[in-house]
C-alpha positions in Angstrom: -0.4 -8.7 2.8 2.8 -6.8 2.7 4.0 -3.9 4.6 4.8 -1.4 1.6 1.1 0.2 1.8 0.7 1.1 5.0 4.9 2.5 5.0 3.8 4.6 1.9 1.1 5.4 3.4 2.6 6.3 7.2 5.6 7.7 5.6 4.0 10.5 3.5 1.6 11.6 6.4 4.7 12.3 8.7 7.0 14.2 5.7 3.6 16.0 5.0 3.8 17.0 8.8 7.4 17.5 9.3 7.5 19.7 6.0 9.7 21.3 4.7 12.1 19.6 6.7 13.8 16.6 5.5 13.0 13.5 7.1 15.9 10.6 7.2 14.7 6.9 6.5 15.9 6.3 9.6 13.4 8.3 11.5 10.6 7.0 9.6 11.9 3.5 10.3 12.3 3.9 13.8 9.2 5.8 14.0 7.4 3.0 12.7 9.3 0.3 14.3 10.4 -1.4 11.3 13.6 -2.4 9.9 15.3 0.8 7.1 15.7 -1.5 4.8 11.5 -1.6 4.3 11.3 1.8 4.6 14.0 2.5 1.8 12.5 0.2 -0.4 9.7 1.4 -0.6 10.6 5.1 -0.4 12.2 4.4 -3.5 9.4 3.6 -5.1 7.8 6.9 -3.6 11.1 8.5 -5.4 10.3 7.1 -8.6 7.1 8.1 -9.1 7.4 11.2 -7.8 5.9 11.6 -4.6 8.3 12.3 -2.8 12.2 14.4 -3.5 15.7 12.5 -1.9 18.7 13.5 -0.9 21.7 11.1 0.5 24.5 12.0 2.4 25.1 14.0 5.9 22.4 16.4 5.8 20.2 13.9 3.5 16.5 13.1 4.0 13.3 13.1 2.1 10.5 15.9 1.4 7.2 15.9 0.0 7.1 16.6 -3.7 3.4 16.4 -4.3 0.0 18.2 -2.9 -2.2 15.7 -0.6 -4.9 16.4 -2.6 -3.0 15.6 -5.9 -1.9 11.8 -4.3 -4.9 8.9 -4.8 -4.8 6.5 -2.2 -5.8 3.9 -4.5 -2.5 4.9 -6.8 -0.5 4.3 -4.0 -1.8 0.7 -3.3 -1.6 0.0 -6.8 2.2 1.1 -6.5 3.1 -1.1 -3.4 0.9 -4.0 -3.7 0.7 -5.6 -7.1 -2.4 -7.4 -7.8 -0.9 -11.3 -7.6 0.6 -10.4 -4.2 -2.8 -8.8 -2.4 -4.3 -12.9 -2.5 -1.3 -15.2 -3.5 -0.2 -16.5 -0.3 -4.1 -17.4 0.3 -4.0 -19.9 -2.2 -3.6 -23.8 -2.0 -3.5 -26.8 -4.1 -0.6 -28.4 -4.9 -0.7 -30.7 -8.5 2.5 -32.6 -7.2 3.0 -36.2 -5.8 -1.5 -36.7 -5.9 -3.6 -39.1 -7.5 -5.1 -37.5 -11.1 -8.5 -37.2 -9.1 -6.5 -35.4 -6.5 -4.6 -33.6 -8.8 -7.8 -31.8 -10.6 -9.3 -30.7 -7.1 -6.0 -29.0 -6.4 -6.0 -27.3 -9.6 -9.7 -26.4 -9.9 -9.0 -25.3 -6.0 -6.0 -22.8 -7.1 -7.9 -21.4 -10.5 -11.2 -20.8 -8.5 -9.7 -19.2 -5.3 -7.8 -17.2 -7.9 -11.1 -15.9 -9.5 -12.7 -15.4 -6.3 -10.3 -13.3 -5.0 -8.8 -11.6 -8.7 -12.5 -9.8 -8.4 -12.9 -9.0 -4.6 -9.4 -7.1 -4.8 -10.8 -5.5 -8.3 -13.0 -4.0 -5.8 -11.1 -3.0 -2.8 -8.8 -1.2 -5.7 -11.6 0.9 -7.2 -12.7 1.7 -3.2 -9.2 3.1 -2.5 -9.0 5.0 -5.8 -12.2 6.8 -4.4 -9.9 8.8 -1.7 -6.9 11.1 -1.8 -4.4 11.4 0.8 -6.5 14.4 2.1 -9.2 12.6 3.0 -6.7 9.8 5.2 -5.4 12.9 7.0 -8.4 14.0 7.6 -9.9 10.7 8.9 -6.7 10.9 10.8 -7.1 13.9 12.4 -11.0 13.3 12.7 -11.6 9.4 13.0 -15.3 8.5 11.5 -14.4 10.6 8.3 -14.5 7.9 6.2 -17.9 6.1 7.3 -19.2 9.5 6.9 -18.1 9.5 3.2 -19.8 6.0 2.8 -22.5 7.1 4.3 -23.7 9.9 1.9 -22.8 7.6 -0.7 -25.2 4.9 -0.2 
């Protein structure tokens, strides 16, 4: 799984903290140990959708442009992790250089691994889109949050 989720994610907690001060993508990146690069990718897709308000230059940096309660976890994996990428890499079966018997396990392999895990992330979507950011800094703040919310749930 990529990066870009948990950078959103990291990276709106600590402007959310630091606001209203602007926050540089360098901080976050070195905050996070991570190259600036990651961080300004995907800050740029924060941008874009609005979560978040940049500035370049000298006294550039980014601020929080939307209310934690107003920002759904599960929009923001949406946003960073496209469906194909959340299971691709799990996949196998390869239809080159095999026999034709070969050749059909491979690709009965890669369409059945596909279904299997097309509907286990449908799920782990709709759980996310269950939460706000509100309820990750509060989980934050107060680990056991979160099982407590499953709990009255079931």
């Amino acid at each position: 799984m990529k990066l870009d989720f948990s950078v959103a994610v990291h990276s709106l907690l600590y402007l959310e903290e630091k606001s209203p001060e602007k926050v540089t993508s360098s901080k976050l990146a070195d905050l996070m140990s991570i190259n600036a690069v990651v961080i300004r990718n995907t800050l740029s897709l924060l941008h874009k959708k609005g979560y978040i308000k940049g500035t370049v230059g000298k006294n550039g940096g980014y601020i929080l442009s939307q209310s934690f309660d107003d920002i759904n976890v599960g929009d923001l994996y949406d946003l960073t992790i496209p469906p194909i990428l959340s299971y691709a890499r799990f996949i196998t079966g390869d239809t080159d250089n095999h026999s034709i018997k070969d050749k059909a396990m491979a690709a009965n392999m890669s369409e059945s691994l596909t279904d299997l895990f097309t509907l286990a992330d449908d799920h782990y979507r709709e759980f996310y889109h269950q939460f706000t950011m509100m309820d990750l800094k509060r989980d934050l703040k107060h680990h056991g949050y979160f099982k407590a919310l499953a709990e009255k749930k079931a």
